[in-house]
C-alpha positions in Angstrom: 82.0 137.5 187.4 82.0 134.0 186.1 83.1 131.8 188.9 85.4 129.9 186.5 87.3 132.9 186.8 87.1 133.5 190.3 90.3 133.5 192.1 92.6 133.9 188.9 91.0 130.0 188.1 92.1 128.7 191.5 88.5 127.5 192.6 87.8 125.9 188.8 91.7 124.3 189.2 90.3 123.3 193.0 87.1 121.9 192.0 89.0 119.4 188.5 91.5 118.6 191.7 88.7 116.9 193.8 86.9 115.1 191.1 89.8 113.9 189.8 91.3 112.6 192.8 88.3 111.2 194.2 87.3 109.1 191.9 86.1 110.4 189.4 87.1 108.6 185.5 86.0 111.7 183.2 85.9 115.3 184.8 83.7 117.5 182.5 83.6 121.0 182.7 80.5 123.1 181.7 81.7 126.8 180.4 79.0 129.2 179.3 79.6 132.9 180.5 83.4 132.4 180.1 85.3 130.2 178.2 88.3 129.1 179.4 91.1 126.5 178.9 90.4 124.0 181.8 92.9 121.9 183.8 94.3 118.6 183.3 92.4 115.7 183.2 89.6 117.9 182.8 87.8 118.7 179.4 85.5 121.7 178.5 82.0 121.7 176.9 80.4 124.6 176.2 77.0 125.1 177.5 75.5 127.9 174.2 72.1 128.8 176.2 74.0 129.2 179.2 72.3 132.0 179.9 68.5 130.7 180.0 70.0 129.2 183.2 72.0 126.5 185.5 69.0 124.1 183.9 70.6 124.2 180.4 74.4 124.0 181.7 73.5 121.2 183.5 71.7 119.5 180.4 75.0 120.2 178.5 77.3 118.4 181.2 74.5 115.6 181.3 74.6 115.1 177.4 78.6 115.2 177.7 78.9 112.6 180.1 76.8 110.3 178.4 77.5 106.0 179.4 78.6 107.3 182.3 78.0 104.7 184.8 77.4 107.6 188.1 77.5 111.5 187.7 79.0 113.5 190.1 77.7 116.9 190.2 80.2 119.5 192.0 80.1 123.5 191.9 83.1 125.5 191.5 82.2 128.2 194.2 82.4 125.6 197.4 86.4 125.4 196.9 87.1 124.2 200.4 85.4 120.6 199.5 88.3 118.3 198.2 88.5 114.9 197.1 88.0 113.2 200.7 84.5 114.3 200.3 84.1 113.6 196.8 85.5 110.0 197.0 83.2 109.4 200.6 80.1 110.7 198.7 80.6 108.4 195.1 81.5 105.7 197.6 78.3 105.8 199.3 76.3 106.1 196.1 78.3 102.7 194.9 76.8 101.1 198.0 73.1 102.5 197.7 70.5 100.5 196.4 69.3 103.6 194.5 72.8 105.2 193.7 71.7 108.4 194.9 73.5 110.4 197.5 74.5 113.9 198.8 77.0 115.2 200.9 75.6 116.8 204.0 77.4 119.8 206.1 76.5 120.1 209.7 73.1 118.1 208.1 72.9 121.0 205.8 72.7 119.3 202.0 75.4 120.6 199.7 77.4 119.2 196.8 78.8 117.0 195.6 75.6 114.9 194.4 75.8 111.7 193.0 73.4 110.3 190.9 73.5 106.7 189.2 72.5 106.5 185.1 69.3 105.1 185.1 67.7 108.3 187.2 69.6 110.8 184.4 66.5 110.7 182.4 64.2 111.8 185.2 66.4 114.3 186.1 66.7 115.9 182.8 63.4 116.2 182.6 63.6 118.6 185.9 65.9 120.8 184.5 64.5 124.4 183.6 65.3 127.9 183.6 67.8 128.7 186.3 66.7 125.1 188.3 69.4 122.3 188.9 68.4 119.2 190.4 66.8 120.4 193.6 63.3 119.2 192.5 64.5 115.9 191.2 66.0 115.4 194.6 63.7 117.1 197.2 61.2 113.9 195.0 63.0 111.3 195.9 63.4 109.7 199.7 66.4 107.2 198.4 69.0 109.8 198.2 71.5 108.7 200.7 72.5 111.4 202.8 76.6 111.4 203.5 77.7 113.8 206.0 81.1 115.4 205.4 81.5 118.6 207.9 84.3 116.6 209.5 86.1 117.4 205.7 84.7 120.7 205.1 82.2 123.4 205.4 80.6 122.8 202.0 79.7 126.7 202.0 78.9 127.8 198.8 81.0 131.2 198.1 80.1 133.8 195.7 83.4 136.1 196.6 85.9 135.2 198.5 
C-alpha cells in the first residue's frame, strides 16, 4: 500500500508533525501512488511519473521547494522520528560549513537529511529510477553526521 495511507494517514499526519515543529517554514508533501488531502501546514504536489521511481518524486519535491534556503528530506515510514530530531539535524546543517547533515541511529545513517540550496543542483542530477540521494551523499565527506538514537530508532517500517 502507499505508505501515505499507512496507519489510516497516522504516519503521513506524524511525519507533517515533525517537520513542522522542528523547524521547518514550508512542509511539502510528494503524492504519487495515492493522492490524498495532506495535513495542516502541509501542502501536496503531485509527483505524475511516480512510478519510474523515488528519483522522480524526489525531483518533484525539489522543483516544489524551490528558494528554499535548506531542504529537509524525511520519509513517512520512520514514524517514531519527531521534531527533536528534525530540529537537532537542520540545526547542525545551519552550523556546517557545507550545510549538509544526516541524522545517524546507533551510527546507522537514516533520515532526516538536510541539504543546503547551492548542492540541490548536484543532487538532481543523481536522481534516477528508483535512487534518492544515496549517491549524492555516499560522494561527499562534508555531510555532517548528527546522531539522534537518544530520540529515536530511525527504523524505517514498511508495516507496522
Amino acid at each position: 500500500m502507499p505508505k501515505v495511507l499507512a496507519e489510516q494517514g497516522e504516519w503521513l499526519q506524524i511525519a507533517v508533525g515533525a517537520l513542522d515543529r522542528g523547524g521547518c517554514d514550508d512542509v511539502v508533501v510528494v503524492l504519487g501512488a495515492a493522492v490524498v488531502d495532506v495535513p495542516s501546514p502541509a501542502r501536496a504536489v503531485v509527483a505524475e511519473d511516480w512510478a519510474v521511481g523515488m528519483g522522480s518524486s524526489f525531483r518533484a519535491g525539489l522543483a516544489a521547494a524551490d528558494g528554499a534556503r535548506y531542504v529537509v528530506l524525511h520519509l513517512v515510514d520512520t514514524p517514531d522520528v519527531g521534531a527533536d530530531v528534525i530540529a537537532r539535524v537542520l540545526t547542525a546543517a545551519r552550523s556546517a560549513t557545507s550545510g549538509l547533515a544526516r541524522a545517524t541511529f546507533g551510527g546507522r545513517p537514516g533520515h532526516p537529511v538536510v541539504i543546503e540550496r547551492s548542492h540541490l543542483a548536484a543532487l538532481a542530477g543523481t536522481l534516477h529510477g528508483d535512487e534518492g540521494g544515496r549517491r549524492f551523499l555516499a560522494r561527499r565527506d562534508d555531510v555532517v553526521a548528527v546522531e539522534c538514537g537518544d530520540l529515536a530508532t530511525g527504523v524505517d517500517v514498511d508495516e507496522r
